[in-house]
C-alpha positions, 0 to 999 in steps of 0.5 A: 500500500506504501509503496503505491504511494511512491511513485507519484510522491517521488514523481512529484519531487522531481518536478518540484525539483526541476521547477526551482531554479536559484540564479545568483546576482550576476545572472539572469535567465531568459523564459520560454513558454512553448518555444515563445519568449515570455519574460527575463527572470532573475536574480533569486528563485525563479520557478518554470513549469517543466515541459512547457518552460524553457529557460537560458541562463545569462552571464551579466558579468565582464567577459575577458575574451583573448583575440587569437593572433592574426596576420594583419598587412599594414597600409606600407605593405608589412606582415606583422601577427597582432593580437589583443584582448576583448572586454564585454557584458551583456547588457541585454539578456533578450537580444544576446539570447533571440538575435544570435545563436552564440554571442560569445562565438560571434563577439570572438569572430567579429573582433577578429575581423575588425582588428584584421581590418582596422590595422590594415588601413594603418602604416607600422609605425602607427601601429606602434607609436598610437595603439591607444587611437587603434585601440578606440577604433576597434572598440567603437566599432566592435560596440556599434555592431554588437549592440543589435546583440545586446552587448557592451563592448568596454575596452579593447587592448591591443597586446602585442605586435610581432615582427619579423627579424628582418623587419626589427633590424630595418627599423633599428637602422631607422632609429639611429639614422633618426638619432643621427638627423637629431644630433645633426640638426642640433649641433647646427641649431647649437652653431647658429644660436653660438654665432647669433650671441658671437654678433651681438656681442660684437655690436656690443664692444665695437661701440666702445673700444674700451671693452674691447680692452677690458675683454682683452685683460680678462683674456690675459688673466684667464690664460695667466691662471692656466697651467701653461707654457705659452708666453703671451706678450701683451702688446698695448692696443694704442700701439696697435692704432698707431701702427693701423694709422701709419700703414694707412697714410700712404693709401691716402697719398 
């Protein structure tokens, strides 16, 4: 008599069973009734009906998705392999369910698309020196076209950028040559600025010559404090003009 009792007991545990459902807060789940969308439910306790209910779980939280490594050809006909990492959440329980089969899988190819594109209107060298304006471009992209998906794109890295040997020792002869244009234009800046100062100090002693006297005393005692075995015979600079005047008489004859 007990054991007639059993079976619905026991049937009806399991259906109580497979009606309860405890979604934690970072989860929500997507209702079907006979194959119908019916609602989003969740966080908590959430019961269907077995057989006629159907319901997907969704995760709400930031989904971390490493872009695997691609070859990409960039705009000055250089093969380099780059790959990132993609930042997303789903925003939109409904549309990541109904408007595509996997949003995860779709997320991962489309970001493998657009990276291959984007990169590739980019020269190397902006590849290298502006990854944070590359990065923005993928990610405004990706976020424009995953939101008929319901999802969030919230960042896009850009990790590495691989080169080919041949390639590094190209661009390290470039980086010294670069160093050497630099060195060279600033030892010419350094030249013209010397002689710029050289001028004006010349404008300056040339409207009295007795700076220029005092600059040659600074001259001799400067010399005279030195170390040195040149013997210097200061000549007075009136001596000097006497002698210019003298040679400077049979021109005017």
């Amino acid at each position: 008599m007990i054991y007639s009792y059993l079976a619905p007991i026991a049937l009806l545990i399991l259906l109580i069973a497979a009606a309860i459902r405890i979604l934690p807060e970072y989860k929500r789940g997507v209702v079907f009734f006979l194959g119908r969308f019916q609602a989003v439910k969740g966080p908590g306790l959430v019961i269907i009906i077995p057989g006629l209910q159907k319901m997907e779980v969704v995760d709400l939280r930031v989904i971390t998705m490493d872009v695997p490594e691609q070859d990409v050809i960039s705009q000055d006909n250089v093969t380099v392999k780059v790959n990132a990492v993609l930042y997303f959440r789903v925003m939109d329980p409904q549309k990541a369910i109904i408007n595509v089969e996997n949003f995860v899988n779709a997320t991962s190819q489309l970001a493998q698309t657009t990276l291959r594109s984007v990169l590739g209107k980019h020269e190397l060298d902006e590849m290298l020196s502006e990854r944070d304006r590359l990065n923005n471009d993928v990610q405004e992209i990706l976020d424009v076209q995953t939101e008929d998906w319901g999802i969030k794109v919230a960042n896009v890295e850009i990790k590495h950028v691989d080169l080919d040997e041949s390639m590094i020792r190209a661009i390290a002869r470039q980086a010294e040559a670069e160093r050497e244009r630099r060195a060279k234009v600033i030892h010419a800046e350094g030249e013209f600025q010397a002689s710029q100062k050289l001028l004006d100090a010349s404008e300056v002693l040339s409207k009295n010559p007795a700076a220029i006297q005092l600059r040659y005393l600074q001259t001799l005692n400067d010399m005279g404090n030195k170390n040195a075995s040149t013997i210097v015979f200061p000549i007075p600079m009136d001596l000097i003009d006497s002698f210019k005047k003298f040679a400077d008489k049979p021109d005017q004859k």
